[in-house]
Kinemage of the C-alpha trace (Angstrom):
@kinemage 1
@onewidth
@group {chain A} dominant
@subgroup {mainchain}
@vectorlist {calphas} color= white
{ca unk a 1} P -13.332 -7.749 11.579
{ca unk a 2} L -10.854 -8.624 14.710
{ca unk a 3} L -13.397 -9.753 17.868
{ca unk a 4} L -10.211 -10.683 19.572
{ca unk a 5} L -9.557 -8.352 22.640
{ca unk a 6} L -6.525 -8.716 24.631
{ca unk a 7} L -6.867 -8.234 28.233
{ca unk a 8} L -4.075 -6.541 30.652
{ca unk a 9} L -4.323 -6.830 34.528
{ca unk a 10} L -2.277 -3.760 35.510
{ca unk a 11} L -2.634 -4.386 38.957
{ca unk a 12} L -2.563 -1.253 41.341
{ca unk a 13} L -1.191 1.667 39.018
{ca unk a 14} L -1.044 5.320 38.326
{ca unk a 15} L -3.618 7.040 37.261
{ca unk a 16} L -1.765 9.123 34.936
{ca unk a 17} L 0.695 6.905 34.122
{ca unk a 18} L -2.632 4.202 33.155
{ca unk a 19} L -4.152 7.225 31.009
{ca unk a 20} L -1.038 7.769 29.267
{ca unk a 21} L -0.804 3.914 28.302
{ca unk a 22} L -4.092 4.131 27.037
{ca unk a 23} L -3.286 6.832 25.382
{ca unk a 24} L -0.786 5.484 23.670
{ca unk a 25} L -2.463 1.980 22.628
{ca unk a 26} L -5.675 4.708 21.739
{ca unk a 27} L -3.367 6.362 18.987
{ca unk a 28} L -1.855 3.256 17.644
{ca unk a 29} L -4.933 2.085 16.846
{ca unk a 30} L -6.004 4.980 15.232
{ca unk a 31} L -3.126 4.757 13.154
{ca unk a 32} L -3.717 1.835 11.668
{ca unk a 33} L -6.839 2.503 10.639
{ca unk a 34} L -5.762 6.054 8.879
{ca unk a 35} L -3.147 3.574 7.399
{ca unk a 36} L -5.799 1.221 5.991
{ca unk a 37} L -7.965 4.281 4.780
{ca unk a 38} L -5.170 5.848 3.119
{ca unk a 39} L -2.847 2.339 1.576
{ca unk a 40} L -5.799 0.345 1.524
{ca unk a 41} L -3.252 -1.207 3.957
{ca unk a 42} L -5.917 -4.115 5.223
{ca unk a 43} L -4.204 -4.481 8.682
{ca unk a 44} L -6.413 -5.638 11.282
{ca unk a 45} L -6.801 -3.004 14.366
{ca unk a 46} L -5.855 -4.749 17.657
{ca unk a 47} L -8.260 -4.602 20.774
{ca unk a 48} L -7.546 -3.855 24.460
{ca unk a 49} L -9.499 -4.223 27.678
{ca unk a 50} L -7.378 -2.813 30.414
{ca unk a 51} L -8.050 -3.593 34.330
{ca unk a 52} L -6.592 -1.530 37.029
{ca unk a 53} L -6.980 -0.159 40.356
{ca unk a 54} L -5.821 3.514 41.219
{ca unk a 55} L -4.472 5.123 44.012
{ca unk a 56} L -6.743 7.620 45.357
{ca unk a 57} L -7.845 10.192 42.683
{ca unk a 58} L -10.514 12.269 41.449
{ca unk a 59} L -11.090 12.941 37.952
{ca unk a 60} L -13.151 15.537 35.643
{ca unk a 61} L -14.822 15.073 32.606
{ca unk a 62} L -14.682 17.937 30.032
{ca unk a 63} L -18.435 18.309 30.595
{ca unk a 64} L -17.855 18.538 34.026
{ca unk a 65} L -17.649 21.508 36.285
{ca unk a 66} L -14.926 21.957 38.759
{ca unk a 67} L -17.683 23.163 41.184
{ca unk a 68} L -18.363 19.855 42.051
{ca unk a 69} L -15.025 18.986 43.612
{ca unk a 70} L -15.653 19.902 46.910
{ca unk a 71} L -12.290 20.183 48.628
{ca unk a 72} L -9.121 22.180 47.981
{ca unk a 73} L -5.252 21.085 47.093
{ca unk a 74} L -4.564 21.156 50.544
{ca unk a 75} L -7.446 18.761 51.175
{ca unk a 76} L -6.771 16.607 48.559
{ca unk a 77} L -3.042 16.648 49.863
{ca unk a 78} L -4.000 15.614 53.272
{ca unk a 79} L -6.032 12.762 51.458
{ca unk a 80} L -3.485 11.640 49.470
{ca unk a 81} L -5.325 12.161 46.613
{ca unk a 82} L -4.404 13.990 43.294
{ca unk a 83} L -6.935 15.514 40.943
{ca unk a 84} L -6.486 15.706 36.918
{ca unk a 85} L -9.106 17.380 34.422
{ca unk a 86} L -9.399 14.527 31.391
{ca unk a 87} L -10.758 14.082 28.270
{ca unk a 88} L -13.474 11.859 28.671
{ca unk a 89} L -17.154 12.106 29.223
{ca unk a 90} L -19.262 12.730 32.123
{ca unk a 91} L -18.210 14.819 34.938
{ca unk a 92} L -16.452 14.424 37.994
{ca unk a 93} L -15.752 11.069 39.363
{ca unk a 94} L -13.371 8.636 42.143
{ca unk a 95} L -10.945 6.190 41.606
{ca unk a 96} L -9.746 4.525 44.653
{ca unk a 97} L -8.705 1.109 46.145
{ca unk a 98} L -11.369 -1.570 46.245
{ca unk a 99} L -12.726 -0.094 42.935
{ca unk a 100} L -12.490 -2.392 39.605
{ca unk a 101} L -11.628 0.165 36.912
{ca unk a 102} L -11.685 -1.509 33.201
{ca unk a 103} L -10.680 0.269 30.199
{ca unk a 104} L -11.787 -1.099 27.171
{ca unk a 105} L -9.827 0.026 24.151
{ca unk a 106} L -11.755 -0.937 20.903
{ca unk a 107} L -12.132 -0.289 17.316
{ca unk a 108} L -15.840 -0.720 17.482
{ca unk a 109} L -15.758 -0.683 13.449
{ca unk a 110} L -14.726 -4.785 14.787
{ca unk a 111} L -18.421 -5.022 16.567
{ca unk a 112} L -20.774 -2.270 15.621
{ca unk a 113} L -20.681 1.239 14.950
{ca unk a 114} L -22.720 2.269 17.679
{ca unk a 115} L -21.584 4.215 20.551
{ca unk a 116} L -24.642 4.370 22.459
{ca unk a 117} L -24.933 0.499 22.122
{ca unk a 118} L -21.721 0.382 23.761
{ca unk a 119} L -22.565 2.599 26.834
{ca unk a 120} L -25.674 0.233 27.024
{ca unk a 121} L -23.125 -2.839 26.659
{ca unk a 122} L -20.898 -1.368 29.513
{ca unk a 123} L -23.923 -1.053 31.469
{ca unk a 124} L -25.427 -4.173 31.145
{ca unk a 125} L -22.236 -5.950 31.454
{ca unk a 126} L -22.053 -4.918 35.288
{ca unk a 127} L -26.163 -5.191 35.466
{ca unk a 128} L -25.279 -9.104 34.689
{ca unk a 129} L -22.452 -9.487 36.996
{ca unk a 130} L -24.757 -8.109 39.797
{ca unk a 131} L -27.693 -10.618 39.152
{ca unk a 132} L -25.161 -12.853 39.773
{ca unk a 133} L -24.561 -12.072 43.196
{ca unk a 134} L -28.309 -11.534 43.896
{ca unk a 135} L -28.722 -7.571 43.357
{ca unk a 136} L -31.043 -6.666 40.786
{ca unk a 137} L -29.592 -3.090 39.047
{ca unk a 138} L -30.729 -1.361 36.748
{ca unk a 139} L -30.132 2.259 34.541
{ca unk a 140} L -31.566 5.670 35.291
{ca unk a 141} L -33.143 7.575 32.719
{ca unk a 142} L -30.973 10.629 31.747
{ca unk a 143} L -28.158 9.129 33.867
{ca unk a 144} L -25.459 7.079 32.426
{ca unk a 145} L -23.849 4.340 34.827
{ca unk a 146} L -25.600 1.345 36.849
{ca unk a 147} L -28.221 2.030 39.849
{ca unk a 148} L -29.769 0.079 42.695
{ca unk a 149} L -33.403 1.324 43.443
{ca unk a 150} L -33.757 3.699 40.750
{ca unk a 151} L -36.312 5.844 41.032
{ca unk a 152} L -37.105 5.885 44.849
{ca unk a 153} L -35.720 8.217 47.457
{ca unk a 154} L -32.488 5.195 48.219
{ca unk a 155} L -31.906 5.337 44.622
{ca unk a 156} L -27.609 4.966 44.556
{ca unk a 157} L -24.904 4.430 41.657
{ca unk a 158} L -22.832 1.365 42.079
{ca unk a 159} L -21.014 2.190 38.471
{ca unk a 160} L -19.987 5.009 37.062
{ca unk a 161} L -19.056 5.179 32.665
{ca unk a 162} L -17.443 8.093 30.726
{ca unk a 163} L -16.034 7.162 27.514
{ca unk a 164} L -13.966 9.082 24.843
{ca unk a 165} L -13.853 7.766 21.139
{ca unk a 166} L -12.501 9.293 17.681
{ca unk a 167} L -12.877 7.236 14.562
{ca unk a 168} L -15.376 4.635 16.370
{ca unk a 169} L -11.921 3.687 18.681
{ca unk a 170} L -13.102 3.848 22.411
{ca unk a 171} L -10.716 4.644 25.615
{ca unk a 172} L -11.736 5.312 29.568
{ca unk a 173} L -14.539 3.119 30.650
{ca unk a 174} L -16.129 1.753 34.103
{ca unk a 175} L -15.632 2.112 37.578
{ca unk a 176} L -17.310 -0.147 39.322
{ca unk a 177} L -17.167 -0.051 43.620
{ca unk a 178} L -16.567 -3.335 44.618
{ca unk a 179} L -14.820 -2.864 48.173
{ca unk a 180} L -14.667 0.819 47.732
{ca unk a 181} L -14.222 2.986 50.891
{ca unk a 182} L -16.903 5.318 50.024
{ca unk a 183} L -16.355 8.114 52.263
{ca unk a 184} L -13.875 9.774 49.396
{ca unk a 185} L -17.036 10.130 47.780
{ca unk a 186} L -18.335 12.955 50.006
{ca unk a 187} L -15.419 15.429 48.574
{ca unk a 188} L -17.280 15.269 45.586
{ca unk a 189} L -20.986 16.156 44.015
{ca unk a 190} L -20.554 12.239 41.920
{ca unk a 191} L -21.346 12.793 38.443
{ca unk a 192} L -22.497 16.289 39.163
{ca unk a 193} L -25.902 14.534 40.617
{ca unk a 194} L -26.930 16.032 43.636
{ca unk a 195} L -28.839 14.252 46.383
{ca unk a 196} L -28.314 10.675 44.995
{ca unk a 197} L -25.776 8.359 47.191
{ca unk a 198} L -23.192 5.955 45.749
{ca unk a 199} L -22.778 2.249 47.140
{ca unk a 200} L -20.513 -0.484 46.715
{ca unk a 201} L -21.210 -4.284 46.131
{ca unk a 202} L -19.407 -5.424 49.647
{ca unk a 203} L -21.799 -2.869 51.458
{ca unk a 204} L -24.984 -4.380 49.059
{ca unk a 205} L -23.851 -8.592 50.592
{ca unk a 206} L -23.191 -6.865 53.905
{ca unk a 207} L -20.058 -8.482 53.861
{ca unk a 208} L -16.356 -6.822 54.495
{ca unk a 209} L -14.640 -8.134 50.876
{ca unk a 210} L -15.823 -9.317 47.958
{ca unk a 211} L -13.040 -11.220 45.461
{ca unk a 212} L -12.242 -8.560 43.125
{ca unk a 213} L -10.678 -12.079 40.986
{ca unk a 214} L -13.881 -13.557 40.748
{ca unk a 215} L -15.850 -10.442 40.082
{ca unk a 216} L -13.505 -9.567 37.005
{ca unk a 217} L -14.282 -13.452 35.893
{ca unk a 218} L -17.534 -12.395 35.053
{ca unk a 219} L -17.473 -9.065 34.139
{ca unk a 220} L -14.966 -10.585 31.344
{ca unk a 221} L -17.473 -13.250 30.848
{ca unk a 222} L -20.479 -11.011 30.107
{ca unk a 223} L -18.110 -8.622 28.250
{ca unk a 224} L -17.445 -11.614 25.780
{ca unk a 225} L -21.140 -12.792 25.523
{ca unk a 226} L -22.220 -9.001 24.532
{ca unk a 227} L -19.776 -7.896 22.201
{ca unk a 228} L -19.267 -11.712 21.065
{ca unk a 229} L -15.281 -11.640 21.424
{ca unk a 230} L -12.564 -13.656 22.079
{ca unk a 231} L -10.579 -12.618 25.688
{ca unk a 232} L -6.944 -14.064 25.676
{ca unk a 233} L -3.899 -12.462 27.550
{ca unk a 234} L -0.232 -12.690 26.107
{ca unk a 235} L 1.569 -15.132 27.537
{ca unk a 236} L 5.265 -13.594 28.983
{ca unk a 237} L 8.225 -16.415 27.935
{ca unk a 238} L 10.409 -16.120 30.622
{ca unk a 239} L 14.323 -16.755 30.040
{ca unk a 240} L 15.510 -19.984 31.043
């Protein structure tokens, strides 16, 4: 079993152009496992865990109803937001600057063959990092995704999960509203939840910015601790 999960920083990108990439790491590892199952090939299946930040963008899950997109083309336009229907989990969601956005791409068949364990491993990934700085989160029954004050009327989502997986191989992930401007989230019903608000962890420490840097640090570092793996990131050889 490979625990060794490269990570890519992808910076500010796409979101299309980010779900075709994943896409396209997705199927290769696929491959290689139909490859071992087939040739009794014995190839190890590589790991990913993607981070990126999107321009503005709203996204549905095939569960999802479009019903809870709450403005038109025009709107989303004059937002300069786009809209795509994906094939994930959950319903409808936001992607926008501020927002940490990880994809992890894994064979699970590498950690455990368990894909509710690895919601719960998402989850309590960001539950960690948010102890951290103080905030004490937790999940809501019925309600994938990580929650402040579950269970009262000020009861809000601070992370949002949908995942897709075929042959225990995972793709799509986390969003997790760091310095999000949250007012995109009113042209949406989040998650298809009425009534319950969304937050961000700047807004939680009443401060303008938190270091999206130093909030990935951890995030990676709890990642590794649950799913005991091995982060590295390829090192580019430059021409001299």
């Amino acid at each position: 079993m490979n625990k060794r999960v490269e990570l890519q920083d992808l910076g500010t990108k796409d979101y299309k152009e980010t779900w075709d990439y994943q896409e396209s790491l997705f199927e290769s590892v696929i491959e290689t496992k139909i490859k071992n199952r087939r040739e009794d090939a014995g190839l190890e299946t590589d790991n990913y865990f993607l981070f990126v930040e999107h321009p503005h963008v709203y996204t549905l899950g095939k569960s999802g109803s479009i019903d809870n997109l709450l403005i038109n083309e025009e709107q989303l336009a004059a937002k300069n937001a786009t809209f795509y229907k994906i094939n994930r989990g959950g319903d409808i969601t936001y992607h926008g600057p501020g927002q940490i956005v990880g994809y992890p791409i894994l064979d699970l068949e590498n950690f455990f063959s368990d894909i509710h364990k690895y919601l719960r491993f998402l989850e309590e990934m960001v539950i960690l990092t948010l102890a951290e700085y103080g905030i004490k989160s937790e999940r809501s029954k019925g309600e994938t995704g990580v929650w402040l004050d579950v269970g009262t009327p000020f009861a809000r989502k601070i992370c949002a999960l949908g995942v897709r997986s075929s042959r225990w191989v995972t793709m799509h992930g986390f969003a997790f509203n760091v310095n999000t401007n949250l007012g995109y989230f009113d042209n949406i019903i989040p998650c298809g939840i009425k009534e319950k608000a969304v937050t961000s962890l700047n807004v939680e420490l009443g401060i303008k910015e938190v270091s999206a840097k130093e909030v990935k640090e951890k995030l990676l570092k709890h990642f590794a601790s649950l799913f005991e793996a091995e982060i590295f990131q390829k090192v580019e050889v430059q021409d001299s």
